[in-house]
N, C-alpha and C positions, 0 to 999 in steps of 0.2 A: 324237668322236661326230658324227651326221651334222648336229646344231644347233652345229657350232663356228660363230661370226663372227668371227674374227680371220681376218682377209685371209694371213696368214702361213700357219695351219692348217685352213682351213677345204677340207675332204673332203682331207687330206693321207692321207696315207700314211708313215708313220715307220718305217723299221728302227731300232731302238733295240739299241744296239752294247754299249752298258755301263749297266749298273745297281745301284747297291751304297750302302753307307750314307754318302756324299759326294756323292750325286746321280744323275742319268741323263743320257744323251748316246744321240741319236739325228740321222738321218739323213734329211729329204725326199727319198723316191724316186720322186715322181710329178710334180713339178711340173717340166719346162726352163725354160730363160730361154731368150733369143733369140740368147746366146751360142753357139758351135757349137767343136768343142776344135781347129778349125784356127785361130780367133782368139784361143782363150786361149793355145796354142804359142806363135803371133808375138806375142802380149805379153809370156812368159817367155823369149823367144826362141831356141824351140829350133820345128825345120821336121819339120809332119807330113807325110809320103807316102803313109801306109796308107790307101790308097783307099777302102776298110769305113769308116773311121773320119772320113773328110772332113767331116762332114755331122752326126755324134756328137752330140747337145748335151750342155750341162752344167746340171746341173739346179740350183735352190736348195735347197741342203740343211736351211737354217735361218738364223733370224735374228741366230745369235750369228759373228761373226768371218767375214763375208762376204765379206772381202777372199782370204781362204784356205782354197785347197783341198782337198778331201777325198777321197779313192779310195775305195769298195768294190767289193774284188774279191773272187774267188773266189782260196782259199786252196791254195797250191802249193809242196810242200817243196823244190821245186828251185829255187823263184824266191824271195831275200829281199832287201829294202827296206831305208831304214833308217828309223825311226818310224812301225814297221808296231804295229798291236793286234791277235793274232790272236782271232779270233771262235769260240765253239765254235760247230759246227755245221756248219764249211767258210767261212764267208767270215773275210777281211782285212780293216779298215780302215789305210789307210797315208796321211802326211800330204807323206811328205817326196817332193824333187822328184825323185829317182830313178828311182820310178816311171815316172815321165810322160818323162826320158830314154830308157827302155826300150819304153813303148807307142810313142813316136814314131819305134824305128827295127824296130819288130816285136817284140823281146824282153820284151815286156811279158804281164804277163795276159789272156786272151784273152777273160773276161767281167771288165769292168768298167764303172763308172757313177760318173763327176766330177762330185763338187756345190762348189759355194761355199757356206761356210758350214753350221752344222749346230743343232739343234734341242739345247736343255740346257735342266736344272733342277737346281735346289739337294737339298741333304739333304732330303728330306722332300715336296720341293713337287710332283712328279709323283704322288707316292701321295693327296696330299690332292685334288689337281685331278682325281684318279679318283675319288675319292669324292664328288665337288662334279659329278660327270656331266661332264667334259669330255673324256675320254679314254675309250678302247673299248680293250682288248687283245687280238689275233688270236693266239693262237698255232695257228704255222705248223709242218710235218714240212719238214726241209731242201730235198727236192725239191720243194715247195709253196711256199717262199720263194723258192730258185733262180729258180724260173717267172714269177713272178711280176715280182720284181729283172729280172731279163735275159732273159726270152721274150718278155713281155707287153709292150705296145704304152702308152708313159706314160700314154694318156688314157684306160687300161679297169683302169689298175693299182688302185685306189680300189674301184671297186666287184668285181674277181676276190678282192682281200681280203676286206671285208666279205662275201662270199657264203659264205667258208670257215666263217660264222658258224651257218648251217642255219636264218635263220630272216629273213623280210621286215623292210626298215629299216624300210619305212614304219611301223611297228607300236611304231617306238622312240617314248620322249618325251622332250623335251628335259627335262626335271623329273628331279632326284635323289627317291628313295626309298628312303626304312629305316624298317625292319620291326623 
């Protein structure tokens, strides 16, 4: 919601990859760090040359397991990883470093987007924190998320979301309401 104050979430943007009676697991897709994937390479020690990619950043995915990261790519039956999640709807998430061997010598996914670290909640806790107004849910059509994830420019990702809404934030309130 646009009143989040947690510095972690506040005007985030989440793809949310898994949801089920054990919890939810999602994804910051708007926020970089200062990190760029030619520095996280030379700290796993493998050498990027994809000139496209020099310059990449890697975003904070969330606050849980920051030390490790995270792929969402777009879903490719001729390319497989290994501790891949395939996503309905066309994307992957994949954790393992195979990956990132294969982006670094071009065999890799040709949209993708590295976070450290990723957004979770327990059984129950993301449905009640919607209830409690702190969560907004956008559902997206595939090519509407695509666009978004891998067209859009990180710092306009936030508000191209929320507009898919049809209606002025300003108008929100940070205030829960039941009727």
């Amino acid at each position: 919601m646009p009143g989040m104050v947690d510095p972690n979430f506040a005007n985030s943007v989440i793809y949310l990859f898994e949801h089920n009676e054990r919890g939810a697991m999602g994804l910051v897709v708007n926020k970089p760090t200062e990190v760029d994937l030619v520095t996280l390479f030379e700290k796993i020690e493998l050498k990027l040359e994809i000139a496209p990619l020099l310059e990449q950043p890697v975003y904070f995915g969330g606050p849980v397991q920051v030390e490790r990261g995270f792929v969402l790519h777009e879903s490719n039956p001729h390319l497989s990883y290994s501790s891949s999640l395939i996503i309905p709807g066309g994307l992957t998430m994949t954790t393992s470093k195979d990956i990132l061997e294969a982006v670094a010598i071009g065999n890799g996914p040709r949209k993708f987007l590295m976070t450290l670290g990723y957004a979770g909640w327990g059984a129950g806790q993301l449905e009640e924190e919607i209830t409690l107004n702190g969560w907004m849910n956008v559902p997206l059509a595939r090519d509407q998320m695509m666009e978004i994830i891998f067209n859009t420019p990180s710092s306009q990702r936030y508000e191209k979301t929320m507009s898919h809404l049809g209606f002025d934030l300003s108008s929100l309130s940070g205030e829960a309401g039941h009727a």
